[in-house]
Biopython code that builds the backbone (N, CA, C, O; Angstrom):
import numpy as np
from Bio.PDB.StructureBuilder import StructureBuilder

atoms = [
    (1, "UNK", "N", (0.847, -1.165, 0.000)),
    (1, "UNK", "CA", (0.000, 0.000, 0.000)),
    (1, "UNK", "C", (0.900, 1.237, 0.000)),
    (1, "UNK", "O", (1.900, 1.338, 0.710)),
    (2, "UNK", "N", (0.508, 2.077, -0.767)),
    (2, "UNK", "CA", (1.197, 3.433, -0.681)),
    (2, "UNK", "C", (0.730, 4.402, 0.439)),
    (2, "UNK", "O", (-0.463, 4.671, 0.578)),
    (3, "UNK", "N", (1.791, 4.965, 1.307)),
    (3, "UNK", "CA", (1.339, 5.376, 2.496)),
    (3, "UNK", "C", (1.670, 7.371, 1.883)),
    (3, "UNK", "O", (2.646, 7.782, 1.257)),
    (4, "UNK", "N", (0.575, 8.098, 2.329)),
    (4, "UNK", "CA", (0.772, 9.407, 1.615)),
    (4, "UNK", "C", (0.281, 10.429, 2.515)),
    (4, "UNK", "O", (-0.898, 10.763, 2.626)),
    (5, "UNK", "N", (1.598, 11.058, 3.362)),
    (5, "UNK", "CA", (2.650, 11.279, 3.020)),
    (5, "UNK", "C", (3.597, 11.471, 4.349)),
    (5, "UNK", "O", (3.476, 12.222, 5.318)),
    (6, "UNK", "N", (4.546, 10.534, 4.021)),
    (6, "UNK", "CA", (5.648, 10.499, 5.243)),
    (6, "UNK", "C", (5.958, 12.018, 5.752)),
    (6, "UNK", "O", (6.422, 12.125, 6.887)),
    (7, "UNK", "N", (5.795, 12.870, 5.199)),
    (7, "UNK", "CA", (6.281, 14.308, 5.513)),
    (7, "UNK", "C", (5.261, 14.618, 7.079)),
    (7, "UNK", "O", (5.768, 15.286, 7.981)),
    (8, "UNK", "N", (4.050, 14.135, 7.202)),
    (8, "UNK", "CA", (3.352, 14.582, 7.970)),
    (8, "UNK", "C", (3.965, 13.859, 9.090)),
    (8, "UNK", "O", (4.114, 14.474, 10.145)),
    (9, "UNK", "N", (4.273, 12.859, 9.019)),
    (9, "UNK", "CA", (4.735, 11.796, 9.934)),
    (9, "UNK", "C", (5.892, 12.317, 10.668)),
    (9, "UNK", "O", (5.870, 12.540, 11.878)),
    (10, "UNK", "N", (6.919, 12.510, 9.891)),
    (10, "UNK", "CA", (8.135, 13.193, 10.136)),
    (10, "UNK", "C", (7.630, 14.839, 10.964)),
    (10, "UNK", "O", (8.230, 14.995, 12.027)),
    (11, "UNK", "N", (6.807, 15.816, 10.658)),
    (11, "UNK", "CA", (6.870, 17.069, 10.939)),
    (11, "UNK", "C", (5.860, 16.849, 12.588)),
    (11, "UNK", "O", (5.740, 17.811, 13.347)),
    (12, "UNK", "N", (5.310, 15.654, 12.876)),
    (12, "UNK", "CA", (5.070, 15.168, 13.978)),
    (12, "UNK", "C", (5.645, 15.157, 14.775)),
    (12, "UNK", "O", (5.558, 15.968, 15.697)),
    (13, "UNK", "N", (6.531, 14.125, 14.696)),
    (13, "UNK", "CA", (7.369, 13.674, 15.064)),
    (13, "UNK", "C", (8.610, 14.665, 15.438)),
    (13, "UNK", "O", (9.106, 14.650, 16.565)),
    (14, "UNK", "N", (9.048, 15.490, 14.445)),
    (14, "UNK", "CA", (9.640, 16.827, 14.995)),
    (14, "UNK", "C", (9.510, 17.376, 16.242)),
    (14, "UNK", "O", (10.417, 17.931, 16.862)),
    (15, "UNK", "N", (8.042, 17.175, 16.719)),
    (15, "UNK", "CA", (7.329, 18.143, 17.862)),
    (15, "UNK", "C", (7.249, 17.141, 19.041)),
    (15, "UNK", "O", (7.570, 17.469, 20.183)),
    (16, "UNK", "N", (6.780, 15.834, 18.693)),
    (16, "UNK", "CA", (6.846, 14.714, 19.594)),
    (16, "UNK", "C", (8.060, 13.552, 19.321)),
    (16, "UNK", "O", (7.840, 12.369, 19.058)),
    (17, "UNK", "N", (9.259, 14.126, 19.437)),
    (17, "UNK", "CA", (10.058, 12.950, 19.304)),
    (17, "UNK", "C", (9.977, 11.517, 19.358)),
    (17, "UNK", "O", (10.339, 10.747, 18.468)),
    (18, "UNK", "N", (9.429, 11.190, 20.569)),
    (18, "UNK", "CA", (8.953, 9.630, 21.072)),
    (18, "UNK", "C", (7.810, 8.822, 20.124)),
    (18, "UNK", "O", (7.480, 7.636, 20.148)),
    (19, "UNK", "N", (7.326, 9.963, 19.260)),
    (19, "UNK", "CA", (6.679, 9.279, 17.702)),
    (19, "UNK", "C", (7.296, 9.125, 17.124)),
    (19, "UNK", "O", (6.490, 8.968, 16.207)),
    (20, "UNK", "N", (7.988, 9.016, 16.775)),
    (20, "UNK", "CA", (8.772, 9.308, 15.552)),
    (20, "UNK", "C", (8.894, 7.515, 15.262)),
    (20, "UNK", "O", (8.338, 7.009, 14.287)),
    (21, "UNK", "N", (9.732, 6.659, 16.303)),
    (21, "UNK", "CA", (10.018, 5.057, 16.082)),
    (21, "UNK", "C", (8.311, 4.833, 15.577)),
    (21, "UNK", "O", (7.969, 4.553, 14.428)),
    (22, "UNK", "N", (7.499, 5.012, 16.607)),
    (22, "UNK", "CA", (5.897, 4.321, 16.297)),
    (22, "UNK", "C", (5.224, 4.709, 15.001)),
    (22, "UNK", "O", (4.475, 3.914, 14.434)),
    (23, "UNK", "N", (5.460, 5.846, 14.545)),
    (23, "UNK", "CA", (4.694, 6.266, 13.731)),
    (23, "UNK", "C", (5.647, 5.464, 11.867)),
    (23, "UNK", "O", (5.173, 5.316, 10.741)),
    (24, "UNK", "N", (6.810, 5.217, 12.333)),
    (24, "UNK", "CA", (7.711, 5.124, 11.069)),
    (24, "UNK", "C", (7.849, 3.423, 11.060)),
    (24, "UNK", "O", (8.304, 2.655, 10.213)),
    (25, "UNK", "N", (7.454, 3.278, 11.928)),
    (25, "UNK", "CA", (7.080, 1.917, 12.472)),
    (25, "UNK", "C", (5.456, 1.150, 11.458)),
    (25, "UNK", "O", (5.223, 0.197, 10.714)),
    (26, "UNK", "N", (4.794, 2.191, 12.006)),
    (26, "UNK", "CA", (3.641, 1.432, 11.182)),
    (26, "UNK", "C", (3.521, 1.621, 9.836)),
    (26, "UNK", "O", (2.884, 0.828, 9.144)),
    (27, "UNK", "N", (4.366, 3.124, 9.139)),
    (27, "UNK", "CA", (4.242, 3.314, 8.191)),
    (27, "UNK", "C", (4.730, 2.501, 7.067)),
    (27, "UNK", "O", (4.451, 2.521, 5.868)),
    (28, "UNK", "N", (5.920, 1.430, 8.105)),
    (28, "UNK", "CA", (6.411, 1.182, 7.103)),
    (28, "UNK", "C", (5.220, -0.675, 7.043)),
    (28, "UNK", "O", (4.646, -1.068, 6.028)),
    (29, "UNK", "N", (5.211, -1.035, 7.722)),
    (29, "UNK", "CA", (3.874, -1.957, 8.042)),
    (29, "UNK", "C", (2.682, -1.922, 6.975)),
    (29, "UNK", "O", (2.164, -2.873, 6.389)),
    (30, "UNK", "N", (2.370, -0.433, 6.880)),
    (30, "UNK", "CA", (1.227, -0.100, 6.583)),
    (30, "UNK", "C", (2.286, -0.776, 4.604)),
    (30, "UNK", "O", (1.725, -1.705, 4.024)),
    (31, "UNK", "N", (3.232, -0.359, 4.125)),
    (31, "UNK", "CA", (3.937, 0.056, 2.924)),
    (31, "UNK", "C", (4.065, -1.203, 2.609)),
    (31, "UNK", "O", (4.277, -1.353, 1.406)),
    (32, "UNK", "N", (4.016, -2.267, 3.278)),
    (32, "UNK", "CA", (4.110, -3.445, 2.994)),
    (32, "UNK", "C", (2.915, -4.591, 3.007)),
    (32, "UNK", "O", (2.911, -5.760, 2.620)),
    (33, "UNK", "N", (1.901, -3.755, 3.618)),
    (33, "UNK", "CA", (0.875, -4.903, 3.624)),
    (33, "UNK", "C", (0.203, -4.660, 2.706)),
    (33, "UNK", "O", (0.432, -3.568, 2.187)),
    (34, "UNK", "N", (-0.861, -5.482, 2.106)),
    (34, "UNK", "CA", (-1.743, -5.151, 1.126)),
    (34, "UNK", "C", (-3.232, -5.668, 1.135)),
    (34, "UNK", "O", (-3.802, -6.489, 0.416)),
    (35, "UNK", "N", (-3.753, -4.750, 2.412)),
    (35, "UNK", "CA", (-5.162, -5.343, 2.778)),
    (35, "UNK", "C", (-6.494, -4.882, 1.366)),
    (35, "UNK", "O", (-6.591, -3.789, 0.810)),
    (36, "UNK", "N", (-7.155, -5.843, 1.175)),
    (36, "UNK", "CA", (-8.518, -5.419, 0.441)),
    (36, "UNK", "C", (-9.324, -4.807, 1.324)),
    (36, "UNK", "O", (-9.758, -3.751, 0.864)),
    (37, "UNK", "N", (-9.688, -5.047, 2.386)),
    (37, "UNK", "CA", (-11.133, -4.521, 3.324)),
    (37, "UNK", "C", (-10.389, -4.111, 4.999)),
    (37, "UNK", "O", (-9.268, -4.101, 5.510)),
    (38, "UNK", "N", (-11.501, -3.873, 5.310)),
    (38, "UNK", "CA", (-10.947, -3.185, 7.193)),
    (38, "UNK", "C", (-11.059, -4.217, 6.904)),
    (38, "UNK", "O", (-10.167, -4.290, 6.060)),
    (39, "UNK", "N", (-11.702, -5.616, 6.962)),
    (39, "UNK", "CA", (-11.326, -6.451, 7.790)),
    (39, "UNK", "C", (-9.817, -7.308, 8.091)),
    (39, "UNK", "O", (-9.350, -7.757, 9.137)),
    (40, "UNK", "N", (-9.359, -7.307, 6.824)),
    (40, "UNK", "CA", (-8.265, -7.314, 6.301)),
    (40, "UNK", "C", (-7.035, -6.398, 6.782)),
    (40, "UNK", "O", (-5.881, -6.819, 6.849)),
    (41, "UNK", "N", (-7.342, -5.387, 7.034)),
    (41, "UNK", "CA", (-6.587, -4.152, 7.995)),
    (41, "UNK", "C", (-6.554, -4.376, 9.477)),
    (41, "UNK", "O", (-5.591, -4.020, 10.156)),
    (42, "UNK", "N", (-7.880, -5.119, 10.102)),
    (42, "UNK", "CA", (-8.211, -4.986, 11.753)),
    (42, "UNK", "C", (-7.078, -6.406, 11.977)),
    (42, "UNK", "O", (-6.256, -6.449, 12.892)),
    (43, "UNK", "N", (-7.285, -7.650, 10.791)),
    (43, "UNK", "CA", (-6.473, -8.527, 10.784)),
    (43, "UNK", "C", (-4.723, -8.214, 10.955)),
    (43, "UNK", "O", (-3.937, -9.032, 11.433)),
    (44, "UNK", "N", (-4.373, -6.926, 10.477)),
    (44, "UNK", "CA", (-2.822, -6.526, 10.172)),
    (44, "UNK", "C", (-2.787, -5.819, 11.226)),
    (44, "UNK", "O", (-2.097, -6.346, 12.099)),
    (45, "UNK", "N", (-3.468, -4.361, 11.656)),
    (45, "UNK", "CA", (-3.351, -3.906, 12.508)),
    (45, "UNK", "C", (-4.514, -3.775, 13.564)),
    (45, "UNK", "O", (-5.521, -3.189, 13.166)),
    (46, "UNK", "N", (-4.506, -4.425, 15.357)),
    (46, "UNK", "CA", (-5.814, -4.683, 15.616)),
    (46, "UNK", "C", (-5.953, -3.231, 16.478)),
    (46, "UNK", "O", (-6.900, -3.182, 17.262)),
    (47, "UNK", "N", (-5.134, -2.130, 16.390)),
    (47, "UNK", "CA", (-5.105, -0.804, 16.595)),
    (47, "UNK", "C", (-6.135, 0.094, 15.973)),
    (47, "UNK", "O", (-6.433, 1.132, 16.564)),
    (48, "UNK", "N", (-6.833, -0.284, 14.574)),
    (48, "UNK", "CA", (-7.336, 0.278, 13.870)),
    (48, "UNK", "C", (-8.884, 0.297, 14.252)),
    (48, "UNK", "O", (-9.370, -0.751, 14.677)),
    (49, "UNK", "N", (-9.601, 1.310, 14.139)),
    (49, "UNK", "CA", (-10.991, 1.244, 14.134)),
    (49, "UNK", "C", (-11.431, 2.367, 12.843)),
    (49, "UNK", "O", (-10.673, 3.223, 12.387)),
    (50, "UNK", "N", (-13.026, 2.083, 12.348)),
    (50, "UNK", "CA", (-13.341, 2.972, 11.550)),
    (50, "UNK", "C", (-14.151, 3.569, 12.457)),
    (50, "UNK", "O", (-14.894, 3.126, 13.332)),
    (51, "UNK", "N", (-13.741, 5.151, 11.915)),
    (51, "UNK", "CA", (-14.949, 6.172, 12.381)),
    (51, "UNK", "C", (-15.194, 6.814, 11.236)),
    (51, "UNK", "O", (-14.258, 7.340, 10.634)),
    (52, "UNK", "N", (-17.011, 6.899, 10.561)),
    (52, "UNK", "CA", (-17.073, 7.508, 9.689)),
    (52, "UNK", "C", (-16.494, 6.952, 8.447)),
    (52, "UNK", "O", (-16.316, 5.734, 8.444)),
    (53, "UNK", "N", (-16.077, 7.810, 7.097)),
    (53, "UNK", "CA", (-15.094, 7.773, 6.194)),
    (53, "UNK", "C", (-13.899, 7.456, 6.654)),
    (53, "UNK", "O", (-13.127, 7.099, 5.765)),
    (54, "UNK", "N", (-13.532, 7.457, 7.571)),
    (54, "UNK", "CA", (-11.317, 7.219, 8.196)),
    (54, "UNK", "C", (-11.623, 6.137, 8.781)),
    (54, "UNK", "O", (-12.657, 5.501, 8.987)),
    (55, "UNK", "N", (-10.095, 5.999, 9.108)),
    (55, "UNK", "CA", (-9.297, 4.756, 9.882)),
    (55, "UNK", "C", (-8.213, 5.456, 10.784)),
    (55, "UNK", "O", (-7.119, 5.957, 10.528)),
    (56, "UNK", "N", (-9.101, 5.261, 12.188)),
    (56, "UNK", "CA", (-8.014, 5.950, 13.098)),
    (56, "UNK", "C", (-7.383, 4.275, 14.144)),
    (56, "UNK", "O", (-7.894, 3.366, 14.799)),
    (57, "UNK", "N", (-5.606, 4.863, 13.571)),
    (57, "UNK", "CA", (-4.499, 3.869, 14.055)),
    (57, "UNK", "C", (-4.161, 4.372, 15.761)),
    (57, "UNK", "O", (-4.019, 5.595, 15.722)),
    (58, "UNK", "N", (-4.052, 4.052, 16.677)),
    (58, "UNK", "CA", (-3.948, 3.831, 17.897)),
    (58, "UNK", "C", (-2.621, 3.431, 17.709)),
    (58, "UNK", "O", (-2.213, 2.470, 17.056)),
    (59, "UNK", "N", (-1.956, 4.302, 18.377)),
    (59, "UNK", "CA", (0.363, 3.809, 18.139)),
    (59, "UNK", "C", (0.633, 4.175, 19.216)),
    (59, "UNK", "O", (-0.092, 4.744, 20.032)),
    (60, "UNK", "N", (1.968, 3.798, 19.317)),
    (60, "UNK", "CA", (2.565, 3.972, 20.847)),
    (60, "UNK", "C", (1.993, 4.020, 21.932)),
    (60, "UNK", "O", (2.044, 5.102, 22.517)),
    (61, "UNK", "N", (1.379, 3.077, 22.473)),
    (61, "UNK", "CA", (0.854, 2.429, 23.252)),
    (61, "UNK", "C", (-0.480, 3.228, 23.847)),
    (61, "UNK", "O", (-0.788, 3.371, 25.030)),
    (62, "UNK", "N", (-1.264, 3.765, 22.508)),
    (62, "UNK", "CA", (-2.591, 4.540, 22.298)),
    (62, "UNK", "C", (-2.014, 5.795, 22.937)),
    (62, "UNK", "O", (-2.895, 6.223, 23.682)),
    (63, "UNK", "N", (-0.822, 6.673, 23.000)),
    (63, "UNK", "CA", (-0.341, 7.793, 22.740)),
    (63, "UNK", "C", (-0.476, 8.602, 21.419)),
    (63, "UNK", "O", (-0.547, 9.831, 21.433)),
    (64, "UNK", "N", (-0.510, 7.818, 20.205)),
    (64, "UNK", "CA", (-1.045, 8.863, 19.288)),
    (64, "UNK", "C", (-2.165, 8.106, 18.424)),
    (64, "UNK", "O", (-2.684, 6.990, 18.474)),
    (65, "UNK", "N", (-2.301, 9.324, 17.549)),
    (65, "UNK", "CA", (-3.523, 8.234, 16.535)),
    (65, "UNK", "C", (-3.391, 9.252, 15.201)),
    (65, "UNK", "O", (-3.191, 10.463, 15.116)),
    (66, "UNK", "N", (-3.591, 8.212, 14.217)),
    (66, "UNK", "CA", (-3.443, 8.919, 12.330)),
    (66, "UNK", "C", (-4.605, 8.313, 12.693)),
    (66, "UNK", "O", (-5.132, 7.370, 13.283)),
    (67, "UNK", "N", (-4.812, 9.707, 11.799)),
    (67, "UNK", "CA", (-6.711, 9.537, 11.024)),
    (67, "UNK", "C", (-6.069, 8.807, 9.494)),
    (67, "UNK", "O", (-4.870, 8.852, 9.222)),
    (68, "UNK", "N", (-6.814, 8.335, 8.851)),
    (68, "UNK", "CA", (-6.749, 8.004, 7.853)),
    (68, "UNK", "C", (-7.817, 8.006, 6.823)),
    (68, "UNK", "O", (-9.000, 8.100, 7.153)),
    (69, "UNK", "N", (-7.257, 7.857, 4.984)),
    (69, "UNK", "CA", (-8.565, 7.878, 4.341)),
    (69, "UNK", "C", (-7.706, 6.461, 3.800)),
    (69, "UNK", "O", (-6.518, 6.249, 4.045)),
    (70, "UNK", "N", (-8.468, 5.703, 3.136)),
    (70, "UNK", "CA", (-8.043, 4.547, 2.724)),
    (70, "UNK", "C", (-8.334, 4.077, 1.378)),
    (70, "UNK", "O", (-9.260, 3.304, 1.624)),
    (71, "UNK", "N", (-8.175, 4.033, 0.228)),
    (71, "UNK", "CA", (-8.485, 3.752, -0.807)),
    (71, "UNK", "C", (-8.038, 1.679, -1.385)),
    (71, "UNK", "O", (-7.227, 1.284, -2.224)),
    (72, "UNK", "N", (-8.990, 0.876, -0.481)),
    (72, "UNK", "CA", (-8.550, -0.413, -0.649)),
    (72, "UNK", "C", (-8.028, -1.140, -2.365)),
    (72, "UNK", "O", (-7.121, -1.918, -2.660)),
    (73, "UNK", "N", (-9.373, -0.259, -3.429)),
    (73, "UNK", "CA", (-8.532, -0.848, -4.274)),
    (73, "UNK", "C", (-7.967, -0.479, -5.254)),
    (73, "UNK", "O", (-8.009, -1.171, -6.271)),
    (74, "UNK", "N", (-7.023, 1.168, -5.201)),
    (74, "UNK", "CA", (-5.615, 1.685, -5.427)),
    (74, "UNK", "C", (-4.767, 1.309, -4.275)),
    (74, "UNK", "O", (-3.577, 1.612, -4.362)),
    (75, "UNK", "N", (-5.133, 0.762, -3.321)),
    (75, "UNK", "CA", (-3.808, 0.475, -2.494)),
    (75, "UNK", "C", (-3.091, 1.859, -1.485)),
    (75, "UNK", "O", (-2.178, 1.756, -0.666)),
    (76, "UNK", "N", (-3.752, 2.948, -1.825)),
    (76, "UNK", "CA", (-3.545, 4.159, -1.134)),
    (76, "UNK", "C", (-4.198, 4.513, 0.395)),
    (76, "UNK", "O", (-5.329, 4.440, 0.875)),
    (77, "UNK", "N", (-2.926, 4.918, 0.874)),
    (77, "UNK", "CA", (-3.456, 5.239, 2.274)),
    (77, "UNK", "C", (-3.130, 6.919, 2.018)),
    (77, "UNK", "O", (-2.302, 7.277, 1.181)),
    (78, "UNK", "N", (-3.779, 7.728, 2.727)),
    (78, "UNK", "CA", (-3.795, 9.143, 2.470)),
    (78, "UNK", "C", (-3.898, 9.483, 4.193)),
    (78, "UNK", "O", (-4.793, 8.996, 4.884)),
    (79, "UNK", "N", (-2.831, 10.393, 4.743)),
    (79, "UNK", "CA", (-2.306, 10.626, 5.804)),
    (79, "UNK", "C", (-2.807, 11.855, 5.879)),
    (79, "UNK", "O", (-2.333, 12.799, 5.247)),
    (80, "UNK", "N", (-4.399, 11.991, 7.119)),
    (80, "UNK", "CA", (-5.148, 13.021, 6.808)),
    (80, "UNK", "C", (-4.753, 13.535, 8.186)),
    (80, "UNK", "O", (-4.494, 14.716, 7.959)),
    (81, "UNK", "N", (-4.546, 13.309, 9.564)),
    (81, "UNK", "CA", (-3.959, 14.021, 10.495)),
    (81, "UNK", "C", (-3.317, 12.793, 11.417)),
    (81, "UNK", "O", (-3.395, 11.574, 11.266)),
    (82, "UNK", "N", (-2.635, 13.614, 12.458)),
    (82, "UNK", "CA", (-1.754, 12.613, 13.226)),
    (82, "UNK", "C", (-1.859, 13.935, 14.481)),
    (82, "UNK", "O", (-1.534, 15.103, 14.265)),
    (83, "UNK", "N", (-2.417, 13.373, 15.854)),
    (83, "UNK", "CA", (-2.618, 13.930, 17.030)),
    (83, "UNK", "C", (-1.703, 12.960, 18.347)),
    (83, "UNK", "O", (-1.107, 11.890, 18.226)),
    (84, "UNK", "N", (-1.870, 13.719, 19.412)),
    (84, "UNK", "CA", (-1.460, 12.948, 20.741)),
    (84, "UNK", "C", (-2.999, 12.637, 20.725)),
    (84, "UNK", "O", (-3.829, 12.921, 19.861)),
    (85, "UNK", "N", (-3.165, 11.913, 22.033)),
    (85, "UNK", "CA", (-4.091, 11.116, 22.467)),
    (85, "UNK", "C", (-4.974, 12.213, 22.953)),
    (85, "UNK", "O", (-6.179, 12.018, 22.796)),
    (86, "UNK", "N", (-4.584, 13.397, 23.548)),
    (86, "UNK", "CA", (-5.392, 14.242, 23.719)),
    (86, "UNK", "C", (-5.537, 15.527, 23.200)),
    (86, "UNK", "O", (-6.139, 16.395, 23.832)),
    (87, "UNK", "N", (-4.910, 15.780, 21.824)),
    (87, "UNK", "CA", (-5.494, 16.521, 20.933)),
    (87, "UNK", "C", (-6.127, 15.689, 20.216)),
    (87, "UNK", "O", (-6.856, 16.326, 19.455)),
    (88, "UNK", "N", (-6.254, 14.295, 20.023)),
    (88, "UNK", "CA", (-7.524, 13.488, 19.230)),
    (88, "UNK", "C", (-8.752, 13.556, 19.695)),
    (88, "UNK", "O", (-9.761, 13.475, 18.995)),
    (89, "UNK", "N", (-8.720, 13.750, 21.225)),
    (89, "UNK", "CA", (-9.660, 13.851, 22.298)),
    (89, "UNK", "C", (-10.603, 14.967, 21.697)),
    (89, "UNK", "O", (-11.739, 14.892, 21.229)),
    (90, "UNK", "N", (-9.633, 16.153, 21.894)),
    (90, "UNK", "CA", (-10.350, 17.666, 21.664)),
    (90, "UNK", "C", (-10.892, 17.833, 20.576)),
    (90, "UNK", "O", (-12.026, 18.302, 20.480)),
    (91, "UNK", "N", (-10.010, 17.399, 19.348)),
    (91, "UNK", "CA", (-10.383, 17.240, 17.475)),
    (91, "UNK", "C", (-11.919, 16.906, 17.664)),
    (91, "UNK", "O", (-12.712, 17.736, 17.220)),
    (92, "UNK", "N", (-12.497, 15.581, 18.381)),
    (92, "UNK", "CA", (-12.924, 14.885, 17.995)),
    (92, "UNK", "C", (-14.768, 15.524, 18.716)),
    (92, "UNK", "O", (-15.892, 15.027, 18.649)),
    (93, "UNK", "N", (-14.339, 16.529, 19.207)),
    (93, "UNK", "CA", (-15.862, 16.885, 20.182)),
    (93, "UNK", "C", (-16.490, 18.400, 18.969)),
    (93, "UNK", "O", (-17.536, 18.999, 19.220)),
]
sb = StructureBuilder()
sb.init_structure("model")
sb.init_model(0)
sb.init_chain("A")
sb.init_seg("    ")
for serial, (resi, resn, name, xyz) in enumerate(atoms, 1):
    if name == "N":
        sb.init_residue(resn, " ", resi, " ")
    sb.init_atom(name, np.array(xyz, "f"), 0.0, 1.0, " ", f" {name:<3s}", serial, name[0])
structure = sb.get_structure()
């Protein structure tokens, strides 16, 4: 799967150092697997839940979370935000 775009990951990670292993961690997970369906995704990663249109990943030990959009059959993952656990909190009200 094409993961899009490491830049967000990285400029995270800038701000939260201790993301940086987790987040480059799944990305690269995510770059190598090649799920058809969530179910197929909940199977690879059991971090993942859908809310809505996204796929929010639960990393470093539910310290952060990527929203995600997912395009199963281009194979594209599209890297729509990346929060701590409690700016996902606040995003999300």
């Amino acid at each position: 799967m094409r993961v899009i775009s490491n830049k967000s990951l990285r400029e995270f990670a800038a701000l939260y150092p201790d993301a940086d292993l987790p987040l480059q961690g799944w990305r690269k997970l995510m770059e190598h697997a090649r799920p058809r369906s969530y179910a197929d995704l909940k199977k690879l990663s059991n971090s993942v839940d859908r809310v809505g249109s996204y796929y929010v990943f639960d990393l470093g030990g539910n310290k952060y979370r990527v929203i995600a959009a997912i395009h199963f059959d281009r194979q594209m993952l599209y890297v729509r935000h990346v929060f701590t656990h409690v700016e996902y909190d606040r995003w999300r009200l």
